[in-house]
N, CA, C and O atoms as a MOPAC input file, in Angstrom:
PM7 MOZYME 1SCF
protein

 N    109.04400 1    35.86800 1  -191.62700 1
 C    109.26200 1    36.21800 1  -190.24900 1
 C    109.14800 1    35.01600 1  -189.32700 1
 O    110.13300 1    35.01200 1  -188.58900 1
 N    108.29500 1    33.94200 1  -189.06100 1
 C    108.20800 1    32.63200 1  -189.00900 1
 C    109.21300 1    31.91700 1  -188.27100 1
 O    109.16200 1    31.28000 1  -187.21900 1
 N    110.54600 1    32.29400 1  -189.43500 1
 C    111.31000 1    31.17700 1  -189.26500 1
 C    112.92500 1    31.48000 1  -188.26600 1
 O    113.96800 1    30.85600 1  -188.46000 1
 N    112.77000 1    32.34900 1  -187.44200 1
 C    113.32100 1    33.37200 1  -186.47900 1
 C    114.31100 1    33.96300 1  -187.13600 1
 O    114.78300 1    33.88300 1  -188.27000 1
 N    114.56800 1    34.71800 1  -185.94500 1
 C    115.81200 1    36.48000 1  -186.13800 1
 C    117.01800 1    35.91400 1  -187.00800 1
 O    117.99400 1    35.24700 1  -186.66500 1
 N    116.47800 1    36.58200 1  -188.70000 1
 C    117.81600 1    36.55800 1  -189.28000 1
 C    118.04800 1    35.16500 1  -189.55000 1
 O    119.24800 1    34.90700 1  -189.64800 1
 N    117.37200 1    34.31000 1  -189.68100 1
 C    117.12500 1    33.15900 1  -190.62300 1
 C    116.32300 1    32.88400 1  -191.58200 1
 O    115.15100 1    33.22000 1  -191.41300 1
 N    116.64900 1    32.28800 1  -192.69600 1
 C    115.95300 1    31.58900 1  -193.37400 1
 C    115.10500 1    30.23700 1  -193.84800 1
 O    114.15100 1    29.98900 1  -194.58500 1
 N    115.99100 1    29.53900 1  -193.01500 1
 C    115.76300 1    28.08500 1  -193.23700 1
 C    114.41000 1    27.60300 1  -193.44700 1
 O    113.76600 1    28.07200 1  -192.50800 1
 N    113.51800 1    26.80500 1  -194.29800 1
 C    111.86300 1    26.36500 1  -194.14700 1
 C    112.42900 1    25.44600 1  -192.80700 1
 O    111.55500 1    25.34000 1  -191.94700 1
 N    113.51000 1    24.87500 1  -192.52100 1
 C    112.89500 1    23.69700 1  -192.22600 1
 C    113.07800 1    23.85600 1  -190.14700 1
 O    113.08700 1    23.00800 1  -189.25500 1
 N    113.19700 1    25.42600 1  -190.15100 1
 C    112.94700 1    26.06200 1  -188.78200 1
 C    111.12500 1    25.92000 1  -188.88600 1
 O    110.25900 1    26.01500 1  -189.75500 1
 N    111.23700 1    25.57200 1  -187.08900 1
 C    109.28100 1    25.80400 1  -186.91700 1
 C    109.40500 1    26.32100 1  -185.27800 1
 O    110.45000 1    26.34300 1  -184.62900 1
 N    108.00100 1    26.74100 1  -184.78100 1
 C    108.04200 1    27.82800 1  -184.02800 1
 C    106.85900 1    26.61100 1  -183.08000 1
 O    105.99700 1    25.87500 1  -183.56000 1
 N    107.11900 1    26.73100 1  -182.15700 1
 C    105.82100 1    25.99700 1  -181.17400 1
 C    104.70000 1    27.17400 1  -180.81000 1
 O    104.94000 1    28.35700 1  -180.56700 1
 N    103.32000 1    26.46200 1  -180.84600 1
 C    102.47500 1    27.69900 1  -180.87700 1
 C    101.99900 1    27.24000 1  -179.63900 1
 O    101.48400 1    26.13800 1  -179.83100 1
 N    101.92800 1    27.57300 1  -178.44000 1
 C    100.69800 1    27.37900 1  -177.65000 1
 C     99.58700 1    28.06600 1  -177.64900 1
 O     99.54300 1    29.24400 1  -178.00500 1
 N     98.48600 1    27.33500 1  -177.21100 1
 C     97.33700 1    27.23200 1  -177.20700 1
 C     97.14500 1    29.04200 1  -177.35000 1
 O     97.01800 1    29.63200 1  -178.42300 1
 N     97.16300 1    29.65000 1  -176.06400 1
 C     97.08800 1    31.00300 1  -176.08800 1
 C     97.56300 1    32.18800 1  -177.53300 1
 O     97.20100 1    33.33600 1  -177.78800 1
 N     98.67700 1    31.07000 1  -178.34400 1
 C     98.77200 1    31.90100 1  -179.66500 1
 C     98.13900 1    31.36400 1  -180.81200 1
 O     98.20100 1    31.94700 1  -181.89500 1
 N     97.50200 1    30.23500 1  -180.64700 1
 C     97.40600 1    29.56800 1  -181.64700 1
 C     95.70200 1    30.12800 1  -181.38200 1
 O     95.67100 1    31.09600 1  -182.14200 1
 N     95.14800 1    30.09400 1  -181.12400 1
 C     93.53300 1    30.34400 1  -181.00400 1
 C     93.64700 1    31.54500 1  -181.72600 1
 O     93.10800 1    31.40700 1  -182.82300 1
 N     94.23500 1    32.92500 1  -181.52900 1
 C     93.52200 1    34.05000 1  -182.03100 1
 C     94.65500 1    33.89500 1  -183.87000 1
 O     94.22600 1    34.46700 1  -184.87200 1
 N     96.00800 1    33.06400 1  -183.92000 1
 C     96.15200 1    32.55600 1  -185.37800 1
 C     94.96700 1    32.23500 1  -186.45800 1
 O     94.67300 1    32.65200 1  -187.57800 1
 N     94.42800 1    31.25500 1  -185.51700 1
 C     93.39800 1    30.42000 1  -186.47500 1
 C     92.18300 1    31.12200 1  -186.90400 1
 O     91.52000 1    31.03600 1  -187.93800 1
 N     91.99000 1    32.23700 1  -185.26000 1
 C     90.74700 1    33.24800 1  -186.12000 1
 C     91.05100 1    34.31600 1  -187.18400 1
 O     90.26100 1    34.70500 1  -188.04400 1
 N     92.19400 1    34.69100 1  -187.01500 1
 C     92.85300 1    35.53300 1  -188.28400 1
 C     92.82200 1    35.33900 1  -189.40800 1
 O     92.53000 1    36.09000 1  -190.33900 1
 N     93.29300 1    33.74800 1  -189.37000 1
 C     92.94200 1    33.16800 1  -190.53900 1
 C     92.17500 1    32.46700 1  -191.78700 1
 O     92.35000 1    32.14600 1  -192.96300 1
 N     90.81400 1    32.43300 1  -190.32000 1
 C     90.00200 1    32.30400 1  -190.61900 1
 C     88.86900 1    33.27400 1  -191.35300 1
 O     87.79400 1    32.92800 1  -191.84200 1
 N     89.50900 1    34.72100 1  -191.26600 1
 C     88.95700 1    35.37300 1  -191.66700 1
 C     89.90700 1    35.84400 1  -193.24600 1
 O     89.84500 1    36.95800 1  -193.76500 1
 N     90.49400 1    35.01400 1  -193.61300 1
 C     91.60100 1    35.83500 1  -194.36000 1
 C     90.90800 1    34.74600 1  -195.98600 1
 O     91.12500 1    35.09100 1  -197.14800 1
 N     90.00400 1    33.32200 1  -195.53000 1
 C     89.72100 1    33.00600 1  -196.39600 1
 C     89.97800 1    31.72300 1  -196.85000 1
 O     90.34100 1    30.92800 1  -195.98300 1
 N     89.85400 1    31.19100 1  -198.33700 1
 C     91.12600 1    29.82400 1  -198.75300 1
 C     92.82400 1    30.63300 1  -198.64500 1
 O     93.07300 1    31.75900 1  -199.07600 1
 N     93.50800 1    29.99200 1  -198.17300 1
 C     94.85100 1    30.37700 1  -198.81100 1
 C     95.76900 1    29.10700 1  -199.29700 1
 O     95.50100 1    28.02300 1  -198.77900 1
 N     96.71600 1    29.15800 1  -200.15100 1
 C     97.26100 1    28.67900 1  -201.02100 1
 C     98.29200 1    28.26600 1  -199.81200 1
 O     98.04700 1    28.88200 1  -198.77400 1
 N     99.60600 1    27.17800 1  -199.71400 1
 C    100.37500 1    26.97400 1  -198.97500 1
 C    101.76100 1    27.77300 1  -199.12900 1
 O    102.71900 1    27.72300 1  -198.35800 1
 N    101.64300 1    28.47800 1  -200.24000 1
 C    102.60700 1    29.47100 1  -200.50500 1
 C    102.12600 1    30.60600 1  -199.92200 1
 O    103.11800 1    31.22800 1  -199.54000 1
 N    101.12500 1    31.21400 1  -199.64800 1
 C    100.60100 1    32.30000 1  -199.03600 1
 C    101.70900 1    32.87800 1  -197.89400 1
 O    102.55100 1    32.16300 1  -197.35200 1
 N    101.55900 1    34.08400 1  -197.68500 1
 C    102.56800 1    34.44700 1  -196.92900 1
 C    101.84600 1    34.17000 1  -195.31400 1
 O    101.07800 1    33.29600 1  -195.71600 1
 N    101.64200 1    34.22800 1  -194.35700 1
 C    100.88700 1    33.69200 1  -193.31900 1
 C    100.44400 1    35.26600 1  -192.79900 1
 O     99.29600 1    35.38100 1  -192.36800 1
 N    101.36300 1    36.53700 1  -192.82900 1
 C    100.96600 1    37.58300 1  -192.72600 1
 C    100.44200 1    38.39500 1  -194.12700 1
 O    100.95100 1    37.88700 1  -195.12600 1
 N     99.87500 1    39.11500 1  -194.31800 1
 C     99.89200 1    39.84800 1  -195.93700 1
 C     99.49600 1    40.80600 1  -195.65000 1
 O     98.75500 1    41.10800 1  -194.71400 1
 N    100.14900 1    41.66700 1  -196.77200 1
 C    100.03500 1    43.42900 1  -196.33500 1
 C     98.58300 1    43.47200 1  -197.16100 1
 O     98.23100 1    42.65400 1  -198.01000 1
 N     97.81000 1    44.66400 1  -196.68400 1
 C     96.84500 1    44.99400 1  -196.85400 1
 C     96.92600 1    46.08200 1  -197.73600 1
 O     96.05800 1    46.21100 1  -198.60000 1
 N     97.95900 1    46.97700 1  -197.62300 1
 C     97.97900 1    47.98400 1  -198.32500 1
 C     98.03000 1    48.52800 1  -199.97500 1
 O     98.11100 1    47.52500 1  -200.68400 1
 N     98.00900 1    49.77500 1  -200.79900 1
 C     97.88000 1    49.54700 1  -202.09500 1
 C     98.46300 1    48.94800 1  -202.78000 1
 O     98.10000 1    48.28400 1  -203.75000 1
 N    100.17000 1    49.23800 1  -202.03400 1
 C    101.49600 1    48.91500 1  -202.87500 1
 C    101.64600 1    47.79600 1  -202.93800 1
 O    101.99400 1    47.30800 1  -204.01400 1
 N    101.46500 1    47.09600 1  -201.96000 1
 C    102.09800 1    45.61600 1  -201.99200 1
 C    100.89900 1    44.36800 1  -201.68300 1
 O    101.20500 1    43.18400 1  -201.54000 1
 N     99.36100 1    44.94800 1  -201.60900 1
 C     98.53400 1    44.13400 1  -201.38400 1
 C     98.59600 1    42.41400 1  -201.24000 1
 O     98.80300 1    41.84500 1  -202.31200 1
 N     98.46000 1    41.64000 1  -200.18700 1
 C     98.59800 1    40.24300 1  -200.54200 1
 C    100.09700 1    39.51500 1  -200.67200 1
 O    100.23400 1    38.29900 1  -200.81100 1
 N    101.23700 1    40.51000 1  -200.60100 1
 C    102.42900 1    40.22800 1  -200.38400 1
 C    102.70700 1    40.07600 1  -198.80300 1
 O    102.03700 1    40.74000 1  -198.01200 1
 N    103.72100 1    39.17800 1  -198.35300 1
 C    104.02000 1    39.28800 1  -197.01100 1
 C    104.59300 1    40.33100 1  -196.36900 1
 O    105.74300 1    40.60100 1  -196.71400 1
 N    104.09200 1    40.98500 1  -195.53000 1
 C    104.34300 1    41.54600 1  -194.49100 1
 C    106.12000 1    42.13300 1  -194.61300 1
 O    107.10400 1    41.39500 1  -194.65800 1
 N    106.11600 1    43.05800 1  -194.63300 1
 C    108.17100 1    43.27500 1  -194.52000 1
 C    108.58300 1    43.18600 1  -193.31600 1
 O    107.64800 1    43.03700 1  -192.52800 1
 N    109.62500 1    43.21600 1  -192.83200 1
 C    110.20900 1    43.46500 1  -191.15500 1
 C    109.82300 1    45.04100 1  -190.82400 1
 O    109.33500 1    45.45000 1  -189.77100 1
 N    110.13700 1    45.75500 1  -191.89300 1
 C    109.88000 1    46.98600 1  -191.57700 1
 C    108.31600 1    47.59100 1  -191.18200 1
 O    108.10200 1    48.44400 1  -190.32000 1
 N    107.16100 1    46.83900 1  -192.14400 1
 C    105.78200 1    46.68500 1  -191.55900 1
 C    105.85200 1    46.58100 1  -190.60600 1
 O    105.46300 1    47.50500 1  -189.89100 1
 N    106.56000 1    45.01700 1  -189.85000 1
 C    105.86500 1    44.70300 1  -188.58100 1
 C    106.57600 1    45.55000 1  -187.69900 1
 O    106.06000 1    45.55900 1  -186.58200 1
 N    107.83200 1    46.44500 1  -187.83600 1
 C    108.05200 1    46.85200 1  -186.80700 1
 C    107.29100 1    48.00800 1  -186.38700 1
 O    107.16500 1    48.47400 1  -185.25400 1
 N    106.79100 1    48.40300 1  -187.51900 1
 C    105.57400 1    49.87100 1  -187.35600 1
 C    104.37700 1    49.62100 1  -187.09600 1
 O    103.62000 1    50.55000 1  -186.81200 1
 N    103.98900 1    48.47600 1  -187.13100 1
 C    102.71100 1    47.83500 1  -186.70300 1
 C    102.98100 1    47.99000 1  -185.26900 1
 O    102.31000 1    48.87000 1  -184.73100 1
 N    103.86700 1    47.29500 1  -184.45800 1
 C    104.17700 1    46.93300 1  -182.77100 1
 C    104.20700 1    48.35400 1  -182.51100 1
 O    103.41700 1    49.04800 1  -181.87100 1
 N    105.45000 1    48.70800 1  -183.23300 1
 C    105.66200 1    50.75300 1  -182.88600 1
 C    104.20000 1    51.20600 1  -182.19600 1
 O    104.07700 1    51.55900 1  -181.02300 1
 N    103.14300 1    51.12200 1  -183.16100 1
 C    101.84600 1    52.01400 1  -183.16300 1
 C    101.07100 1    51.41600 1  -182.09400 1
 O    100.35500 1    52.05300 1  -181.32200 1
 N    101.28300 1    49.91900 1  -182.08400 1
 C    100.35100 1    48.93600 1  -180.68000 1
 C    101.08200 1    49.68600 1  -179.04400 1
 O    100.61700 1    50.14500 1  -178.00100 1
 N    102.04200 1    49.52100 1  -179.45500 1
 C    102.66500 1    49.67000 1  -178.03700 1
 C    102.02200 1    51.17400 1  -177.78700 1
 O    101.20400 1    51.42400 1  -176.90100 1
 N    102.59400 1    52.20900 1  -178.81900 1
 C    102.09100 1    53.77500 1  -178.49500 1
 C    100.70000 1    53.48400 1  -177.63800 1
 O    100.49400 1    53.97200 1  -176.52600 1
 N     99.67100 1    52.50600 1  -178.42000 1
 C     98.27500 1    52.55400 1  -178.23200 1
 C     97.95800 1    52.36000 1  -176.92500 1
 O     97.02200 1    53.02600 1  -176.48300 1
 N     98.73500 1    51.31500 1  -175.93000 1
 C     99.31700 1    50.93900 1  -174.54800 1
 C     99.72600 1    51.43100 1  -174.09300 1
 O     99.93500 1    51.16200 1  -172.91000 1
 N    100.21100 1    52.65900 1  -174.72900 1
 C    100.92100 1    53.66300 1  -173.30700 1
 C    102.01300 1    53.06100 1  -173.31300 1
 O    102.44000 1    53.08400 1  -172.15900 1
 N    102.66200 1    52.56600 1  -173.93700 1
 C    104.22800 1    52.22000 1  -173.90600 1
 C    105.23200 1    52.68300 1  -174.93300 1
 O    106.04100 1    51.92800 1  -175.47400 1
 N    105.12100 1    54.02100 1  -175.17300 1
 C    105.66700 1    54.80500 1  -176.27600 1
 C    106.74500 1    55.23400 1  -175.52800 1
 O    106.75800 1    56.22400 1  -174.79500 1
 N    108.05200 1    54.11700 1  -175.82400 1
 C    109.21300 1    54.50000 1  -175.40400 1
 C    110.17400 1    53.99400 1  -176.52800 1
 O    109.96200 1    52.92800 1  -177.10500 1
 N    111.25900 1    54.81400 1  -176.82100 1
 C    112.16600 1    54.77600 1  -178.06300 1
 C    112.91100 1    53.80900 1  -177.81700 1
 O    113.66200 1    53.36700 1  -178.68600 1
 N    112.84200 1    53.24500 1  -176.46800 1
 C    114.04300 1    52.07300 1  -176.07200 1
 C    112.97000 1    50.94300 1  -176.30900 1
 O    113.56100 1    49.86800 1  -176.41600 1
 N    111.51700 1    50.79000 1  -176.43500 1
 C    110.46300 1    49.85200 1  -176.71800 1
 C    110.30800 1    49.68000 1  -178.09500 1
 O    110.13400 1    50.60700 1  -178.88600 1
 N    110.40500 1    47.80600 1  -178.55200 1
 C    110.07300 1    47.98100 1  -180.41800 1
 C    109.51700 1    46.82300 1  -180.48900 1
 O    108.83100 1    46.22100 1  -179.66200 1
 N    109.91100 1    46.50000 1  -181.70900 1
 C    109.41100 1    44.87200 1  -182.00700 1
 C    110.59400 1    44.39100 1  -181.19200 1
 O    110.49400 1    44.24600 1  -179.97300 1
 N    111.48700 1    44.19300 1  -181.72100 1
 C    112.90600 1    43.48500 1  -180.64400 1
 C    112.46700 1    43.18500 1  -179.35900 1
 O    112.88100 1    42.11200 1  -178.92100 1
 N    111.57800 1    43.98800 1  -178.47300 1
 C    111.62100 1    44.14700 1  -177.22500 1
 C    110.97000 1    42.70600 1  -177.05900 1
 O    111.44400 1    42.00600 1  -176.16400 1
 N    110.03300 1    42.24000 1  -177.75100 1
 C    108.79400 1    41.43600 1  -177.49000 1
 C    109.62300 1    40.26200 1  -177.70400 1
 O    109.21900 1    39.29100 1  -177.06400 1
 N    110.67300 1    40.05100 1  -178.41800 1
 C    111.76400 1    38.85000 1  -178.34800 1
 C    112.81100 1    38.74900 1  -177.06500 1
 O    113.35300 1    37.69500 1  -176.73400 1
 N    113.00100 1    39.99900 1  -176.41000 1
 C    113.28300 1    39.84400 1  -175.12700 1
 C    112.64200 1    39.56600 1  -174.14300 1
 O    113.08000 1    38.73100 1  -173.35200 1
 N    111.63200 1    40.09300 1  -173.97400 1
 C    109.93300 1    39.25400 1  -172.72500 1
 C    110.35800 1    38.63000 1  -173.02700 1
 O    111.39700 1    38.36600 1  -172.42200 1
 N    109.93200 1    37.61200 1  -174.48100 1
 C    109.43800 1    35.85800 1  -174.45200 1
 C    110.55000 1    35.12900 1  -173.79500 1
 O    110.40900 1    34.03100 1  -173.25700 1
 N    111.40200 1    35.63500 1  -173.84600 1
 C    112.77700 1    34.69800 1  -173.56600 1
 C    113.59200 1    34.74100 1  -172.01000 1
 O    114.38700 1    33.94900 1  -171.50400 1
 N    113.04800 1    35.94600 1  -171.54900 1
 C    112.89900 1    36.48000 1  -170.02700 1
 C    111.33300 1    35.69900 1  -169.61700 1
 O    111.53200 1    34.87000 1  -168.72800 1
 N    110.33700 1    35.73900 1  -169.90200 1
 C    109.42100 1    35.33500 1  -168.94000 1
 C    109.44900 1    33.49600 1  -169.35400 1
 O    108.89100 1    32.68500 1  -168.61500 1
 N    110.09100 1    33.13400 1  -170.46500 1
 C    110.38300 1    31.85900 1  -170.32800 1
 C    111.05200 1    31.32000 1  -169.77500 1
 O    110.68900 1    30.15100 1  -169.64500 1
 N    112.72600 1    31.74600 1  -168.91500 1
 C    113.21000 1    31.67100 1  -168.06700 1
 C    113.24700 1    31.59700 1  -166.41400 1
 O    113.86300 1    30.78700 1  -165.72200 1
 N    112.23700 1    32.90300 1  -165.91400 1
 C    111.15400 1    33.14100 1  -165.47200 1
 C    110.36100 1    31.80700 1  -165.52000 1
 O    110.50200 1    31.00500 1  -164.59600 1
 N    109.93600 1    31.67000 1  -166.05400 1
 C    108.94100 1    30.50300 1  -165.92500 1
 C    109.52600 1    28.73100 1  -165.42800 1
 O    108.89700 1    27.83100 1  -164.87300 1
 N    110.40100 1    28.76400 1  -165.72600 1
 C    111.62500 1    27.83200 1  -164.97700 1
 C    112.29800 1    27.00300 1  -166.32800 1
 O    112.63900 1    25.85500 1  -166.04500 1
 N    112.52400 1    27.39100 1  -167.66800 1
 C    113.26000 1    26.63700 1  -168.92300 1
 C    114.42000 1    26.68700 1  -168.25500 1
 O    114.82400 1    27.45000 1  -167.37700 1
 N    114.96400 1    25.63800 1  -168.87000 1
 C    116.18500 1    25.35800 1  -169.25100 1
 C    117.35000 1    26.34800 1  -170.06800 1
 O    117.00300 1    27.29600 1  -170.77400 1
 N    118.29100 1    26.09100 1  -169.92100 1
 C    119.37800 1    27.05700 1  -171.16600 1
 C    118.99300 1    26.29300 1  -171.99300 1
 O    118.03400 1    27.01200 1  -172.27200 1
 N    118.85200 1    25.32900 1  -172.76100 1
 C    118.56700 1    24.64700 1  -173.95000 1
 C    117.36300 1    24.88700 1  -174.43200 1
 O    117.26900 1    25.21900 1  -175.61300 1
 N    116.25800 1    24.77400 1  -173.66000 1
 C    114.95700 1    25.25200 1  -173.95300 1
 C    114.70200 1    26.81700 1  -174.45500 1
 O    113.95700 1    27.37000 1  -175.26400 1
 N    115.78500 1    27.23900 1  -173.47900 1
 C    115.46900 1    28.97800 1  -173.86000 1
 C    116.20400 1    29.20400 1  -175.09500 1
 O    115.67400 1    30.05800 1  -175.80600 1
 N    117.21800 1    28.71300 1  -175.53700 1
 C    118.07400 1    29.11500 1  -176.60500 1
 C    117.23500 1    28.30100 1  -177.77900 1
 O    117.00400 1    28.90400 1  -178.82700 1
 N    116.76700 1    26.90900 1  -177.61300 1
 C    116.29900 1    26.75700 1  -178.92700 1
 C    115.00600 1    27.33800 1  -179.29100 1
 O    114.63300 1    27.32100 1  -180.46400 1
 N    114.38600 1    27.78900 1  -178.46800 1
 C    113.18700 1    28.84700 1  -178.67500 1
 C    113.87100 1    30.28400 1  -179.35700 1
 O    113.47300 1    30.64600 1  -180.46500 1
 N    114.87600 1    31.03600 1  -178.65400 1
 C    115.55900 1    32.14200 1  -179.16900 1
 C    116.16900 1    31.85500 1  -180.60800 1
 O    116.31900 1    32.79800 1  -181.38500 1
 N    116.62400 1    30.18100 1  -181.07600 1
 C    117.45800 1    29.92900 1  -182.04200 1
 C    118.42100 1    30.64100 1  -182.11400 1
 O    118.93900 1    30.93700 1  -183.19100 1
 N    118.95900 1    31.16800 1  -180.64500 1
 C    120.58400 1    31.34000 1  -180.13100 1
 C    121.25100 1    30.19100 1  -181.01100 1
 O    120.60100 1    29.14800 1  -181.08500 1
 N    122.83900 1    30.26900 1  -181.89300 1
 C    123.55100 1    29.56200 1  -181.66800 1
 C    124.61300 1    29.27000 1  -180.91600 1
 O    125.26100 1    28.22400 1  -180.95600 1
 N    124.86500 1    30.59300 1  -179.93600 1
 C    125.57100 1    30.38800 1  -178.75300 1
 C    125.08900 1    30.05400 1  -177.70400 1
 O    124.11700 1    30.78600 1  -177.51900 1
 N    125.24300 1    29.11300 1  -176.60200 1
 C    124.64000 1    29.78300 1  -175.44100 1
 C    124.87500 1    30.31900 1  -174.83200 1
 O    124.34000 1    30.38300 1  -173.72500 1
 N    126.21200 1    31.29500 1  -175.38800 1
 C    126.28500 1    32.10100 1  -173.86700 1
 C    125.69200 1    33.34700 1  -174.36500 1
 O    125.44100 1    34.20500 1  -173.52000 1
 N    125.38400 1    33.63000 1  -175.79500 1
 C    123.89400 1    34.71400 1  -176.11700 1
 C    122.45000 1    34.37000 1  -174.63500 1
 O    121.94000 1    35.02500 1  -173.72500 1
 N    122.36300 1    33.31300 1  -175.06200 1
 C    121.32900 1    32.81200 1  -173.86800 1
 C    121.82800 1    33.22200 1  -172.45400 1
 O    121.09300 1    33.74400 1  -171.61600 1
 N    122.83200 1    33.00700 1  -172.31100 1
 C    123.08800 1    32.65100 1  -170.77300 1
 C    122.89800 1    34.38300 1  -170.14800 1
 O    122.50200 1    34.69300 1  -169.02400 1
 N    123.25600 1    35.19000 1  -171.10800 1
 C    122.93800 1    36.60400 1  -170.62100 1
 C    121.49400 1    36.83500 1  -170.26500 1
 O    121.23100 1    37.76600 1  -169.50300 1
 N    120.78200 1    36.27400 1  -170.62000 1
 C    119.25600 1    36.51200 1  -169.81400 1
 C    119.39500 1    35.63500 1  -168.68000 1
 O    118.65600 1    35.96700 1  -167.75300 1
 N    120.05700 1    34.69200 1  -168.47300 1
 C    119.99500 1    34.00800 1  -167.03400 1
 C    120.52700 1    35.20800 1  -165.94800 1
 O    120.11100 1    35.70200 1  -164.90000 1
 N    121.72000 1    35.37500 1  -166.86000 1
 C    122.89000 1    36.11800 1  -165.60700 1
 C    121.40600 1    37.24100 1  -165.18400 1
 O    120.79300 1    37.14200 1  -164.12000 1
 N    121.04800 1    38.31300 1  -166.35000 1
 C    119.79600 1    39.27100 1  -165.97900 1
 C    118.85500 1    38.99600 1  -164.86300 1
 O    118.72400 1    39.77900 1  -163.92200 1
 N    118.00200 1    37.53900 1  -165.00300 1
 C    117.35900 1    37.26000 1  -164.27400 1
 C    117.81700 1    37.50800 1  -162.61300 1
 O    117.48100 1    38.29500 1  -161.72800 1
 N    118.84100 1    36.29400 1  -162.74800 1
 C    119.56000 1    36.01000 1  -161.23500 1
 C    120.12600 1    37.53200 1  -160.77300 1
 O    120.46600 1    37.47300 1  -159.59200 1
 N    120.27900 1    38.52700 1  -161.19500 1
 C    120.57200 1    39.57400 1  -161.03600 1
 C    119.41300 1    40.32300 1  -160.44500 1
 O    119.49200 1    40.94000 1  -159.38300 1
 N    118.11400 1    40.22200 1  -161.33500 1
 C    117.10700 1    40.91900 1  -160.80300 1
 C    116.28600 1    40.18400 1  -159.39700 1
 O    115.42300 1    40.69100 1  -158.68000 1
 N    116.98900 1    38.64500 1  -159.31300 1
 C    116.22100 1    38.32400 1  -158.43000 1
 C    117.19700 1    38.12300 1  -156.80400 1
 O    116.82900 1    37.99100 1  -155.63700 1
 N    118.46600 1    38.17900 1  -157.42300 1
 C    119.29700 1    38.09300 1  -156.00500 1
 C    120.30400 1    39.36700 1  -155.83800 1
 O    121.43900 1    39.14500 1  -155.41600 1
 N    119.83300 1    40.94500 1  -156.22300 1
 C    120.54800 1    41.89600 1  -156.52100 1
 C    120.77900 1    42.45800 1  -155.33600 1
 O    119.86100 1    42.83000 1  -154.60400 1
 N    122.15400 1    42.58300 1  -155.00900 1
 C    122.48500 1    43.26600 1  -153.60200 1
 C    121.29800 1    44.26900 1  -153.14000 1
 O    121.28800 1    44.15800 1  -151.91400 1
 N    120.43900 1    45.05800 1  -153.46300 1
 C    119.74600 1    45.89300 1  -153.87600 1
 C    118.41500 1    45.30000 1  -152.81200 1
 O    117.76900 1    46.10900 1  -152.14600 1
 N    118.22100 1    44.30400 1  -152.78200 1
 C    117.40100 1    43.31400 1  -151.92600 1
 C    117.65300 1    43.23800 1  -150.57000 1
 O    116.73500 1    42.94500 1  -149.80500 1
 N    119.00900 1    43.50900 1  -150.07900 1
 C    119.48500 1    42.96600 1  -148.97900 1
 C    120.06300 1    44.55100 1  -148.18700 1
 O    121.05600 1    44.70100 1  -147.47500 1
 N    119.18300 1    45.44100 1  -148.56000 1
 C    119.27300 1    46.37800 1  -148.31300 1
 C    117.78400 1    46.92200 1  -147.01500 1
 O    116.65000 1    47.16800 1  -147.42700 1
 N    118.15700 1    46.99800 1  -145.57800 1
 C    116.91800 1    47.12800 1  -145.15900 1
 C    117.04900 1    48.57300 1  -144.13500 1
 O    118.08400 1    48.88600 1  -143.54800 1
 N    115.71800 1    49.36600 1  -144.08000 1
 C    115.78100 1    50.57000 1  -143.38700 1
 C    114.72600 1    50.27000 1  -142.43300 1
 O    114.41700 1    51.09600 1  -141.57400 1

């Protein structure tokens, strides 16, 4: 999962900031020695104990977090949490290049549709509306 949406490549890597990387290291810290083949997530369960994590796990993992938040909506998933990051990174003032190589868009005009979104939500006729 690591190595983003629908790739494989090892030689993809993910920037961690500080804020993700702290509660990583305690996870992992509790998980023990691990081997460099180790999967970085591992299922816990009977069937597959110590194997990595499936897509389908993690999407039932988020499924059940979000429910837990009060955000039990069928249009809300794992997917969703790849749309925030890439909206509040935009939001935050990136670049199209910055935002797409974080997304590992190979288009940018995949990217550029969260710009158009943004500038939409922030200059929407909808604004210029006064009673």
């Amino acid at each position: 999962m690591g190595s983003g949406e629908g790739r494989d490549s090892k030689d993809d890597f993910v920037i961690l900031i500080d804020e993700t990387l702290r509660p990583l290291r305690e996870y992992l810290s509790t998980r023990g020695n691990l081997a460099e083949t180790d999967p970085l997530f591992a299922s816990i369960s009977d069937r597959n104990n110590g194997e990595g994590l499936t897509t389908k796990s993690v999407r039932r993992i988020i499924k059940s977090i979000l429910r837990v938040v009060n955000l039990n909506d069928k249009r809300l998933s794992a997917h969703s949490l790849r749309h925030t990051a890439i909206s509040l990174s935009i939001k935050g003032g990136a670049s199209l290049e910055k935002a797409q190589a974080m997304a590992r868009h190979t288009d940018p005009k995949t990217t550029m549709t969260y710009f158009h979104n943004a500038a939409r939500i922030e200059n929407g006729a909808e604004r210029f509306i006064h009673f």
